[in-house]
N, C-alpha and C positions, 0 to 999 in steps of 0.2 A: 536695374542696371546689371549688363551681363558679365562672367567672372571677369572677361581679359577685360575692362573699363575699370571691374574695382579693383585689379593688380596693379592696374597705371593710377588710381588714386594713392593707393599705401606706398607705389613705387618716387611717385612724385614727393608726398610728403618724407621718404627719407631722400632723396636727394636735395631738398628744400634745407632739410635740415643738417646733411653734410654740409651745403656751399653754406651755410649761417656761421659754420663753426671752423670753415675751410680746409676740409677733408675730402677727397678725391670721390668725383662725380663716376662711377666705371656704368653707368645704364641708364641714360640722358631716355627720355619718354619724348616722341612724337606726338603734343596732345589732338595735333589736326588729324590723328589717325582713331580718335575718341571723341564722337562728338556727345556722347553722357556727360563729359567731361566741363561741357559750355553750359549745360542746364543750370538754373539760377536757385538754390536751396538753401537752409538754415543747416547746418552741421558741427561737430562737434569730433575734435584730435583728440585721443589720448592716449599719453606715453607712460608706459609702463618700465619699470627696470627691476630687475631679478622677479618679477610676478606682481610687483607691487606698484598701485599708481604715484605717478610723479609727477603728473603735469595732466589736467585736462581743462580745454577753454574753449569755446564758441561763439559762433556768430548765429543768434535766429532769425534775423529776420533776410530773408530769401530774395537777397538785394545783389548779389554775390555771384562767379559763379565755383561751379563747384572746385572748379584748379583755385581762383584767385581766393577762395576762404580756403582751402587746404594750406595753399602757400604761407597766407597769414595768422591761420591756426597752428600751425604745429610748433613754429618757433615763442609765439606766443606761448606754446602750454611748455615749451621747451623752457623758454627765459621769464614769466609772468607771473605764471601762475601763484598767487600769495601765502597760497598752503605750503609752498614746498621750496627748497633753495633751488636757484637753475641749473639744471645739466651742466657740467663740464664735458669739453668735449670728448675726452677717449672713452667715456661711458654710452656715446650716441652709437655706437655701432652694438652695443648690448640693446637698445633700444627695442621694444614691441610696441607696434605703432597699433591704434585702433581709431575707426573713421566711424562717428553714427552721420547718416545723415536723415536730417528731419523733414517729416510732413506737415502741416498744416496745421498749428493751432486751434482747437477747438476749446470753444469756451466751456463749461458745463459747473453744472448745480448738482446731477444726479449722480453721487460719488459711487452708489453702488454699478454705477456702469464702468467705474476705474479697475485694469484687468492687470493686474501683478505681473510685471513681465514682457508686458504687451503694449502697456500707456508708459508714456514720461510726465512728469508733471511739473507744473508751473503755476507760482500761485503769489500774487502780487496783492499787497492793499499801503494804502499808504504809500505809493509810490516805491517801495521793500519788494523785492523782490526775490524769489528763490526757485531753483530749477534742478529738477534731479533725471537725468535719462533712465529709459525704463530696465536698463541691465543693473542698475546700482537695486532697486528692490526686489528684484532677482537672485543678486548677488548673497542679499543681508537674509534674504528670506521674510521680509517682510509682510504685513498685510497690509489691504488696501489702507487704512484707517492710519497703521504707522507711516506710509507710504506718505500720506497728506500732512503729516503732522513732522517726517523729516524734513520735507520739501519748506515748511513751514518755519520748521529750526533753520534750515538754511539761507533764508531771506532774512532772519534778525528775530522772525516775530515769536507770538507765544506761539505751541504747538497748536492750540485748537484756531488760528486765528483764521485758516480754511471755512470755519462756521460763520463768520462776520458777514451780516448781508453787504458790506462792500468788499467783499475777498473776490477776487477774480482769480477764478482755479481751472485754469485749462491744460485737455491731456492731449499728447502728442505719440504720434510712433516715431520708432524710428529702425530704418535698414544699418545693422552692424557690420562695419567690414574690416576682420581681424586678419593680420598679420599674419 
């Protein structure tokens, strides 16, 4: 995706999320003038305020397209989000928006091919399910091993539940596009 498509992505999600809270649109985005914009992807809003997250929530499966999950994502990580109280509005213009969008699911067994920073992860049993983007093990400095075992506190399960020969642990990329 080239820079001027992912300026109209971050640009859309905040005007998405001014009309939400009905604060004045000044830089309305032509998307027929972005056809990146109509490809169909799994992605992920996140709102930051003073440096710290405040909201982040997604759509993975690639049913979407990139405006119509923006549009729905940001308000959602805006007003949803269960970790965090929702935005009030005179704090939306402090707002740092960040956009991952996702590739393709890949199932995998072979966790030594899980790359810190590079993979997101995703790791279900039991129908539990839990999803970390690859900037959050980045972020913590993690290793791969704690990387499977957060992903794993965050679906509910025990940490090693990753090992389960019914665990289905699949890594993902993803393209970041910050504010």
């Amino acid at each position: 995706m080239n820079k001027s498509s992912q300026s109209a992505l971050i640009q859309l999600a905040r005007n998405v999320l001014y009309e939400h809270y009905g604060l004045s649109v000044d830089n309305r985005i032509d998307l027929t003038t972005f056809p990146e914009l109509t490809k169909k992807s799994g992605l992920f809003v996140s709102l930051y305020l003073r440096g710290e997250l405040h909201g982040c929530v997604g759509h993975v499966v690639g049913d979407m397209t990139r405006a119509a999950a923006v549009r729905k994502m940001a308000v959602a990580a805006a007003t949803m989000d269960p970790r965090f109280y929702p935005l009030e509005a005179e704090v939306i213009p402090q707002v740092t928006i960040e956009i991952s969008l996702l590739s393709p699911f890949e199932l995998t067994r072979d966790f030594s091919a899980i790359k810190v920073g590079r993979h997101g992860l995703a790791v279900e049993v039991e129908g539990q399910q839990g999803l970390l983007l690859p900037q959050v093990a980045d972020r913590y400095k993690w290793t791969a091993e704690q990387f499977l075992e957060e992903t794993c506190i965050k679906a509910g399960l025990p940490r090693d539940a990753y090992l389960r020969p019914d665990a289905k642990v699949s890594r993902f990329t993803a393209t970041v596009i910050k504010e």
